[in-house]
N, C-alpha and C positions, 0 to 999 in steps of 0.2 A: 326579097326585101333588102334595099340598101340599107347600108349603117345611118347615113343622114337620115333616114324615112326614121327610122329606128329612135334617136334621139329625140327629131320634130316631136314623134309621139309621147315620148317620154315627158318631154320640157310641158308639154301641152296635159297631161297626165296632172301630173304634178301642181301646175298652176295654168288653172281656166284662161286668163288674164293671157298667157305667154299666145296663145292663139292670136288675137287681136294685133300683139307687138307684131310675132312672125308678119300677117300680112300685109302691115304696115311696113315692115323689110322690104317685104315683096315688092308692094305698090310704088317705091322709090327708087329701087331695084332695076330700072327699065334698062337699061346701059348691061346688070350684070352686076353691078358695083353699088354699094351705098356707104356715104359717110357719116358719122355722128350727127355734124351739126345738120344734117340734113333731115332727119329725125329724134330729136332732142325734145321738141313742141309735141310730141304724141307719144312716146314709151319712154319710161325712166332706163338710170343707167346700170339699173342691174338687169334687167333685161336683157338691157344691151350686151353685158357681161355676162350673162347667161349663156346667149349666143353663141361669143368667140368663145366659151368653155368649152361649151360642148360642139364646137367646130361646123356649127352651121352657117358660119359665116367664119370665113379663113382670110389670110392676107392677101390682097390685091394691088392694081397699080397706084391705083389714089385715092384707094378707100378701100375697105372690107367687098370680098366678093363673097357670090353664094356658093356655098360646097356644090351644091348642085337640086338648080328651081326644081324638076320635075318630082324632082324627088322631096324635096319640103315640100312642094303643095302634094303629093298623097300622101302625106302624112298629116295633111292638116283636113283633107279630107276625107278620109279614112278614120276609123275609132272617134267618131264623133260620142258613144255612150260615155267617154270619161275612165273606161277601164283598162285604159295602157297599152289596147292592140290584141287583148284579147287569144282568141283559137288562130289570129292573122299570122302569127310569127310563123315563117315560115321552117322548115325541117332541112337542112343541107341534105342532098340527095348522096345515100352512101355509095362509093367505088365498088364496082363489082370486082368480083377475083376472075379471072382470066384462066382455060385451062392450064397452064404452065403453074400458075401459083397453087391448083389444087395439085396438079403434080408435084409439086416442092414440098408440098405440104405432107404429102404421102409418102416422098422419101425421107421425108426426117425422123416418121414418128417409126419407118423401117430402119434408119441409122440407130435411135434410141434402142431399137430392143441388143444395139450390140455392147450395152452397158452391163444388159446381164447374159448374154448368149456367147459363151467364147468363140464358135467357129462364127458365127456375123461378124463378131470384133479382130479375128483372124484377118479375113477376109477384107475388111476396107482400112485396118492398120498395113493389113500387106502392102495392102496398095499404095498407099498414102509411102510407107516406108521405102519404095522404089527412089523415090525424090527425095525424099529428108535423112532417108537413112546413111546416104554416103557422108553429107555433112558432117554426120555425129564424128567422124575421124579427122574433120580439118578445124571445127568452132567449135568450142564449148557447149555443154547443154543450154545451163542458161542463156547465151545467144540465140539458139536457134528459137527460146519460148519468149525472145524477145520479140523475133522474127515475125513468129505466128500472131503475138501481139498485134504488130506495127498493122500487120495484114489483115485481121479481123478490123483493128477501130477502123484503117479503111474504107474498108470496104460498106462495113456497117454503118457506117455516116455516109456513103454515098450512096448506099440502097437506102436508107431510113430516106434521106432527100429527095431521091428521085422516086420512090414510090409511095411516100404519105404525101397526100394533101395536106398542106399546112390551112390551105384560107382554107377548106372545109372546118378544118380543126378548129380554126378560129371564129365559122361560124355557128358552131358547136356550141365553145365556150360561150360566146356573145350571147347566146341564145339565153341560154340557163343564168347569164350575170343579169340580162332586161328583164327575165321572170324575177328575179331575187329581187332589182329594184324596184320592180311596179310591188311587189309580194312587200315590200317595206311601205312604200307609199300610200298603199292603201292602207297598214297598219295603223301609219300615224293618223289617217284622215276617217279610224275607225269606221271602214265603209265594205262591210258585211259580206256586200253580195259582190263586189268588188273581190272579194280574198278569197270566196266562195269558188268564182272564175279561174280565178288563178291559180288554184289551190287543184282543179282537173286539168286547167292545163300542165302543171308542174307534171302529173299523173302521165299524161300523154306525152312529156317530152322525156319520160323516161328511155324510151325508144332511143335518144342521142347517145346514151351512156353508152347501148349497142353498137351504136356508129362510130363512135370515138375506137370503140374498142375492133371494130374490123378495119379499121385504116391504120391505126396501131400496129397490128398484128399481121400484115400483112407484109410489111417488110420484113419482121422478124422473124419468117417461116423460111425466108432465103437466109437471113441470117446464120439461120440454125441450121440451116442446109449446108451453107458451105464452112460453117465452124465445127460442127458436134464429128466430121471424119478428123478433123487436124487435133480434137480432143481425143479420141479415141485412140491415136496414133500416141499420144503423150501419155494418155492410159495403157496402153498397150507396151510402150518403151518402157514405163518405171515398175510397171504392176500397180495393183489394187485393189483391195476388200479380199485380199488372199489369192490372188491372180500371178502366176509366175511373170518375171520381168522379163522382158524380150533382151535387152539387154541390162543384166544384172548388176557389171561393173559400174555404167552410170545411175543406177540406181543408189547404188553405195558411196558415189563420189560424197566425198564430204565437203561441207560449205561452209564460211561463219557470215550466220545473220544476226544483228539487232536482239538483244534483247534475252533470245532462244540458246544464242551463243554456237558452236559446231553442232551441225545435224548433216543428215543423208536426204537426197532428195525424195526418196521412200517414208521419212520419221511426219509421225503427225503431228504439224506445228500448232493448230489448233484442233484440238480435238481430232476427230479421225480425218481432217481436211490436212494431205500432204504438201510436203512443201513444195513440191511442184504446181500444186493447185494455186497456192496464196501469190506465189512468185509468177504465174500466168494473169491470175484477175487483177495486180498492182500493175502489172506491164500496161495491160489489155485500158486500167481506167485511165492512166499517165497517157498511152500513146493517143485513145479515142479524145482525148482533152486537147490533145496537139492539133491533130486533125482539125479535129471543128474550128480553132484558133486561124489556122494556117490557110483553110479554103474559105474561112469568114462564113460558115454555114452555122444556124442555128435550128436544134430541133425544138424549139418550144415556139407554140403558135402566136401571133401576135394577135391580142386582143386589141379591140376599140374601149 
């Protein structure tokens, strides 16, 4: 179901009346195009304003055209009972995961257990330490968890981008904002078995929350695939929860921050969270904020 069919039903919902207006649009409509004064003598002008609100009729060349005919007329014939469209709304079909993403998914949750297993956390700090570990002799620490920063917002905005659906997400949302309005609509027009409808469909489109949440999470299992080894390697260089430091000296390096005044990148600046931690997730929100800036991507869905 289009957004226009979606609206048609709405406006028609709402006020009986707007039916009659709509196809009186329609019937003047022959070109594509209708202007005011060509329909003045049969629907008033809030009507009319109704319309261009709710963009079933958008800007044209020499008058208001249709968003789109085929799609107003089954919305005008369609939900003819007066209950806003009803079990009609349709469910966005959710993304399937792909083997590779159950693969990612099953190395992360094997990278996790090296949070508490020292020889797993050996083992892929080793690794990780072939490439990062020469650095620590030419940059700064803090540089290199700048590094790892820059590289996770990255990378993280261009897999969240290219693997969530956004217009599913958005017809997620739409979904649940047309039940909310028709669920108000029928409030004020105290009409029972109207709220009664709507009230199982609400029921049924719980299922979305599910959807939302597997297109979500779906990027962020690569996420966690390719961040949780460059964390562990930073776990692993400073130490932690009484873990020996791979290298002790930069664990000790001293630093002055804000507020804390001189600390060690090992001391816990909030509570047991070291300063290595605080000084990666300020990197990590600063750089991810640049990114999305810089490539003009946004991860929030856009509603109608």
């Amino acid at each position: 179901m289009s957004k226009v069919e979606r609206r048609v039903r709405s406006l028609v919902s709402e006020d009986g009346e707007m039916r009659d207006a709509i196809e009186t649009v329609l019937d003047h409509a022959t070109d594509g195009e209708v202007q005011w004064v060509e329909v003045r003598d049969e629907i008033t002008s809030g009507q009319w304003g109704r319309l261009i609100e709710k963009e079933v009729l958008v800007d044209g060349e020499t008058g208001f055209a249709l968003a789109d005919r085929e799609a107003i007329e089954a919305g005008l014939t369609d939900d003819d009972d007066g209950s806003g469209g009803g079990g009609d709304t349709e469910t966005p079909e959710t993304t399937s995961w792909t083997k590779w993403d159950k693969l990612a998914a099953l190395a992360t949750v094997g990278a996790f257990v090296g949070y508490a297993v020292p020889p797993v956390r050996n083992v892929i700090a080793g690794a990780i330490d072939l490439v990062l570990g020469p650095l620590l002799e030419i940059v700064p620490f803090y540089v290199i968890i700048m590094v790892i920063a820059l590289g996770t917002g990255l990378y993280s905005t261009l897999l969240r981008a290219g693997l969530m659906d956004m217009e599913k997400m958005s017809q997620y949302q739409d979904r649940m904002k047309e039940i909310q309005e028709r669920r108000k609509d029928a409030k004020e027009r105290d009409d029972q078995e109207a709220l009664d409808a709507i009230q199982q469909e609400q029921m049924d489109a719980m299922g979305d929350q599910l959807g939302m949440f597997k297109e979500q999470f779906r990027p962020m299992v690569w996420i966690m695939f390719l961040t949780i080894p460059a964390f562990l390697w930073m776990f692993w260089v400073i130490g932690y929860r009484g873990s020996n430091a791979a290298y002790p000296a930069i664990a000790a390096q001293e630093l002055v921050v804000p507020l804390a005044g001189t600390v060690t990148w090992d001391a816990g600046l909030v509570g047991p969270i070291q300063m290595w931690i605080v000084w990666y997730f300020l990197c990590s929100m600063a750089f991810t904020q640049l990114v999305q800036k810089s490539l003009n991507i946004s991860m929030s869905p856009s509603s109608s």
